[in-house]
N, C-alpha and C positions, 0 to 999 in steps of 0.2 A: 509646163514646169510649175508655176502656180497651185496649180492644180495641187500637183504631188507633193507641194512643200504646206498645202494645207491637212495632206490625207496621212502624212508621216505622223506629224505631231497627235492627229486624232487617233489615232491607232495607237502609238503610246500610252496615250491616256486609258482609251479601253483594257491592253496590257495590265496596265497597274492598277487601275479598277479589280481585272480577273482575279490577279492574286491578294487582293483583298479579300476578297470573297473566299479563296480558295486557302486562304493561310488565315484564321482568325486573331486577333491582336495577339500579338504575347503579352500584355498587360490589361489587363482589366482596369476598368476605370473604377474609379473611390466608389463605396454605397454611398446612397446620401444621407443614411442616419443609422448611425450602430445604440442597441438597445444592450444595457450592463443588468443584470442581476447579480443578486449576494441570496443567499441561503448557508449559511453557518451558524449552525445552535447550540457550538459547541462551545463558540467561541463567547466569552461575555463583552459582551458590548452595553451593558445595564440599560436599557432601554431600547424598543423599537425604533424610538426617532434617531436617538443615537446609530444603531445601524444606517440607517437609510442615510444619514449625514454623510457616513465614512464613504459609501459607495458613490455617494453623488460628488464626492471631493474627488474620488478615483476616474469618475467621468469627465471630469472638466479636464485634468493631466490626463489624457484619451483624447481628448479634442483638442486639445492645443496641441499635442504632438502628432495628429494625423490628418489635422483640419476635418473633421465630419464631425457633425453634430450629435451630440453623444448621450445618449436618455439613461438613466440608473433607474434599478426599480429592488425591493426586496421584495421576498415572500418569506410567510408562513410558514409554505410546506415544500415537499421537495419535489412533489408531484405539479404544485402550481408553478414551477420554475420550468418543467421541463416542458408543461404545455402553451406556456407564455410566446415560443418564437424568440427567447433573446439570442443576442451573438454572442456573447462572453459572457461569464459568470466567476464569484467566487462559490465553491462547494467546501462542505466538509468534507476531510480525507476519507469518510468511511464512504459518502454518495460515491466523490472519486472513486475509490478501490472496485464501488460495482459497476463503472463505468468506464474504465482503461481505455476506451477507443477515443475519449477527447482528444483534442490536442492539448496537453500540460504545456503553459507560458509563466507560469510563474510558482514559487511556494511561500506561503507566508511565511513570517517571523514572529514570531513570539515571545516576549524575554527574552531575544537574541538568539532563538536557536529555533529552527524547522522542526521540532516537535516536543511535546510533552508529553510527562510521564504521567499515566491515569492508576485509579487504585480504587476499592472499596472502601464507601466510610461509611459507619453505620452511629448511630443517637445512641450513647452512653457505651462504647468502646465492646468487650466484647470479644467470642470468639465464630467463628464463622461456623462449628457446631450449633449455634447457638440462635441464628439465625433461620433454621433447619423451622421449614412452613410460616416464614414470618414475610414482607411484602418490600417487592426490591423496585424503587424508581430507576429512572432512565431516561436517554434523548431520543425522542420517538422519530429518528428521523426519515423510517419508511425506504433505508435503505440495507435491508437484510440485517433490522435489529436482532433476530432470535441470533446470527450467528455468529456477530459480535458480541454478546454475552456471554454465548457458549463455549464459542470459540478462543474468538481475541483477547477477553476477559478472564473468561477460568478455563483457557488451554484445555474445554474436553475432557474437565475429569470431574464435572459436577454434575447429577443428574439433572437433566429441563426440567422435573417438577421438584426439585429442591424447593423453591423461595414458594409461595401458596400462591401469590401473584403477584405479574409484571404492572408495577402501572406505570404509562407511558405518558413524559411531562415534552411540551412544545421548544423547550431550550433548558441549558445548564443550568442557569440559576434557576426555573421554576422545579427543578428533578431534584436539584439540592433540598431547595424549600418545602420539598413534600416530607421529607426525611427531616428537617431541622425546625422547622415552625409548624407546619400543618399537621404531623404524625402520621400521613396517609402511609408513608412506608417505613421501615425500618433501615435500609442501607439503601446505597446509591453507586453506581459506576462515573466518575468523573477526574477532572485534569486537579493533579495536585495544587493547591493554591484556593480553587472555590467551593472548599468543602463547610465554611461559614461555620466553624464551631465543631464539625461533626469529628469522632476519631478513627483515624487509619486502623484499617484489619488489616490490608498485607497489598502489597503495588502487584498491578497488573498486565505492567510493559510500557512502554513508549508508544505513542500514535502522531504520526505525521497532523500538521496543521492545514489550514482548509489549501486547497489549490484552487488556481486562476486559470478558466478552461478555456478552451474555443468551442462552444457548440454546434454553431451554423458553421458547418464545414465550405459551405458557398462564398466566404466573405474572402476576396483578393489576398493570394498571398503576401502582397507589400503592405495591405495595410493592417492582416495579421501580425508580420513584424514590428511592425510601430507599435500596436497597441501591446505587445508585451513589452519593448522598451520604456513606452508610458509607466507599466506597470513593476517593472524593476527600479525603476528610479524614482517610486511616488515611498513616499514618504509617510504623510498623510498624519494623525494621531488618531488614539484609542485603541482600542485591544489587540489590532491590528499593526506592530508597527513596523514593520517592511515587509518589501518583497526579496527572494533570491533567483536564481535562473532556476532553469527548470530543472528536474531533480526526480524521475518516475521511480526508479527505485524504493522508496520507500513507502508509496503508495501498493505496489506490488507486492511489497512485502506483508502490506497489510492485506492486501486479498488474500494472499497462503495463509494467511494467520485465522483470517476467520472461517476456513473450508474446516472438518472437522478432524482431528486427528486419533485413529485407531492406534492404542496403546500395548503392545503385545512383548512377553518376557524375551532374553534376548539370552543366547549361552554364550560364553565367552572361549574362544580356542583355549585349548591350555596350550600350556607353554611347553616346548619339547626338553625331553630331559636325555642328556645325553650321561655313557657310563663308558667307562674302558671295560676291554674285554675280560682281562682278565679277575673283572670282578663278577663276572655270568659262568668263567671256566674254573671249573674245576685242576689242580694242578696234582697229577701226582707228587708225594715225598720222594725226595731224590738218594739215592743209595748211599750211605758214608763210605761206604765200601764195593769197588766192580770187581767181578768175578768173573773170570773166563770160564766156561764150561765147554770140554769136550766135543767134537762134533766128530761120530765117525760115521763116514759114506759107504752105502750098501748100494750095490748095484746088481741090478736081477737081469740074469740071461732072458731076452723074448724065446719064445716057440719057434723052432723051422719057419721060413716061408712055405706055405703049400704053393708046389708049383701047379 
């Protein structure tokens, strides 16, 4: 008996060992260090340092809400963001738009509203005839520029070698400044507000604000939660000033926007025209007067039957 009351209990244990093995946790344990990127150039944040502040204020609310130690880092570019390995990021909505397979956690705010409206400003006003071989800046953000210009910009109805050339600036304010102090171009695609002196030719639509992604698709779904909770509730200052829930829609809207749109005439039904008949018939004039005439019946003998 001994015996058995030793071999029961061990045999249990091996049991629940088995299904350890054979059922993997349903919970993943925490990483031990989530790395934060920003890449937004759209956004002004007047200074490199000043970015790198903003996201390292977004790391510390990251870490205190999910306990892992939380590293921020910017880039440059948007190719250096994607080859860095980080777990989250803020993007601009146009990188977003050619990325739709993140996971969206958050949308920025901006002057209280998920996006701004962007428009043409060109050095001494001006008409966009006029502009016809002269030299257009822009935010070179290496995320399908030609077709946000073409596209997103002038809706597809300007030809690609309209402007003589693109020159492509590293963020808003240096794309401004090529146009307002340098002269390297003549107009600029940017958000109304940081056109710095320059005058409006004609708005070119709304564009969503940068979004907060999940890149490392590996990183536990509990602590994916948290860190968008961190990011809905951070606060934070500078050009950046909240966050909202996630919101794909208008990101999406911005990928249709920049595909290219074939413009083709269109006929309109016309419209059925309905008439009474007696305005297609003819009526005879009616007699003032009826008249009986005559009818006498003539009846004609047939032939024999031949029998």
């Amino acid at each position: 008996m001994r015996k058995l009351s030793i071999i029961i209990p061990t045999l249990c244990l091996a049991a629940a060992a088995a299904l350890l093995v054979v059922r993997p946790g349903t919970s993943q344990p925490a990483p031990s260090k989530l790395v934060v990127g920003i890449y937004a150039p759209s956004v002004e944040f007047g200074t490199a340092q000043d970015r790198l502040a903003y996201v390292q204020g977004l790391a510390k609310a990251i870490e205190a809400q999910t306990g892992v130690k939380t590293e921020a880092k910017a880039f440059a570019s948007f190719s250096s963001l994607k080859s860095a390995g980080v777990d989250f990021a803020i993007v601009d909505a146009q990188c977003y738009a050619t990325n739709l397979g993140w996971n969206l956690l958050a949308n920025a705010q901006i002057g209280g509203s998920g996006a701004r409206g962007w428009a043409l400003f060109a050095s001494g006003g001006g008409t966009m005839q006029a502009l016809k071989g002269k030299k257009l800046a822009y935010v070179q953000t290496g995320c399908n520029d030609n077709a946000f210009i073409d596209n997103a910009m002038l809706e597809s109805e300007v030809d690609a070698g309209f402007f003589a050339a693109r020159v492509g600036k590293p963020d808003v304010t240096a794309a401004v400044a090529e146009v307002a102090s340098y002269k390297g171009a003549q107009a600029v695609f940017a958000p109304s507000g940081a056109q710095k002196g320059l005058e409006k030719l004609f708005d070119t639509g709304s564009v969503p604000n940068p979004a907060f992604v999940q890149i490392n698709s590996k990183v536990p779904a509990g602590t994916v939660t948290s860190v968008g909770t961190a990011v809905t509730r951070f606060g934070g200052s500078g050009a950046i000033s909240g966050w909202s829930s996630p919101s794909k829609g208008a990101y999406q809207g911005l990928a249709g926007r920049m595909g290219k749109v074939v413009k083709r005439g269109i006929f309109a039904n016309p419209d059925p025209v309905r008439f009474e008949v007696k305005d297609v018939l003819i009526e005879p004039p009616s007699l003032d007067e009826t008249a009986t005439t005559g009818v006498r019946q003539h009846f004609e003998q047939p032939p024999p039957r031949m029998e």
